[in-house]
C-alpha positions in Angstrom: 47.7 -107.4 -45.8 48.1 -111.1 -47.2 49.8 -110.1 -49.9 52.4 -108.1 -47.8 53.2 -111.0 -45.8 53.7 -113.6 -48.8 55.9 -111.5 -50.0 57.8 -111.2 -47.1 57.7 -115.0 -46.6 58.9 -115.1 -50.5 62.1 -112.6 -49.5 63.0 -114.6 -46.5 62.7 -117.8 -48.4 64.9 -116.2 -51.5 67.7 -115.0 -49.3 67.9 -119.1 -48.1 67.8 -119.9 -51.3 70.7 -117.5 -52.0 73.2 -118.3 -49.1 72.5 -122.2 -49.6 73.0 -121.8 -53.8 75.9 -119.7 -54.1 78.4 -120.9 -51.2 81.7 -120.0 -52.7 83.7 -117.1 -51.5 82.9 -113.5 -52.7 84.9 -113.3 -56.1 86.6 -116.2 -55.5 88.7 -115.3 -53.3 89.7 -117.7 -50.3 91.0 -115.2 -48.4 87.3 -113.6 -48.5 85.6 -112.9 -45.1 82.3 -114.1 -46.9 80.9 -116.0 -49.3 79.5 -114.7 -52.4 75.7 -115.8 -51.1 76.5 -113.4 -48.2 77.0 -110.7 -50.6 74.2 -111.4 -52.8 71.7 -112.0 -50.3 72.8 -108.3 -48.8 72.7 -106.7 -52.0 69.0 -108.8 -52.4 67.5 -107.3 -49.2 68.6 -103.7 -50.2 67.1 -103.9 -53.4 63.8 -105.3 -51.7 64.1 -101.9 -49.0 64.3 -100.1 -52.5 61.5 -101.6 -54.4 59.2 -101.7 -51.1 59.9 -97.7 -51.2 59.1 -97.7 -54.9 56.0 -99.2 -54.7 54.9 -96.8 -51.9 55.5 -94.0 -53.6 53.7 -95.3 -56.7 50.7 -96.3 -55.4 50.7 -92.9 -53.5 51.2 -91.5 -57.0 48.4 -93.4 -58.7 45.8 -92.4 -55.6 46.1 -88.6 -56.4 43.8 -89.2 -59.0 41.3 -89.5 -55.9 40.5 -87.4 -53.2 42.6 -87.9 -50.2 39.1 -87.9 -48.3 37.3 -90.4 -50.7 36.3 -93.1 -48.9 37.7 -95.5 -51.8 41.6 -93.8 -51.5 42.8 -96.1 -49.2 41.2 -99.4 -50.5 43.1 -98.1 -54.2 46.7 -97.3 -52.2 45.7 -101.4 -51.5 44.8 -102.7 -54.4 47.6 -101.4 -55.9 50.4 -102.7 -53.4 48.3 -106.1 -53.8 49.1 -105.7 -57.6 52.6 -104.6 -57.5 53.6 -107.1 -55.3 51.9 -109.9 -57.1 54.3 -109.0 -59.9 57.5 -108.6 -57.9 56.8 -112.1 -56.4 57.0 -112.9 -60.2 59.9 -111.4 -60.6 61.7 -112.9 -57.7 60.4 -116.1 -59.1 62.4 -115.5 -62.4 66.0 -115.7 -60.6 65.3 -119.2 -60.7 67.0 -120.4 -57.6 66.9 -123.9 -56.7 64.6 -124.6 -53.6 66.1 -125.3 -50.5 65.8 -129.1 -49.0 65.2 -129.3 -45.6 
């Protein structure tokens, strides 16, 4: 799904983003194993696990309304991963993180 793997580009490119923007040690701490990008972009990628298991469910939730043998279920299970993640990429987009310069 194109939409599945923009996404996924968008995740890989925000947890860059994260470890290059926020480079400081975790609470300020010098004695701190990692930095506080480290943490974030940890605590990022769970919450994307999450969500990804969210929207599953949801569109799975939405489809009942069909028949599991209609032959339009799956193409709505789609359409609505395609919608929900055109909106998380929006969301994602709102943390406002500098781009990362190559």
């Amino acid at each position: 799904m194109d939409s599945e793997t923009d996404l996924d580009a968008l995740i890989s490119e925000t947890v860059k983003r994260i470890k290059t923007n926020n480079i400081g040690w975790f609470n300020g701490k010098e004695n701190a194993s990692v930095t506080s990008g480290d943490i974030y972009s940890r605590r990022f990628m769970k919450a994307q696990t999450l969500w990804k298991h969210y929207r599953q469910e949801l569109c799975l939730a939405v489809a009942t309304e069909l028949d599991e043998e209609a032959y339009d279920y799956q193409s709505f299970i789609d359409q609505c991963e395609i919608n929900l993640n055109r909106r998380h990429k929006e969301e994602i987009n709102l943390l406002g993180l500098p781009r990362v310069v190559e």
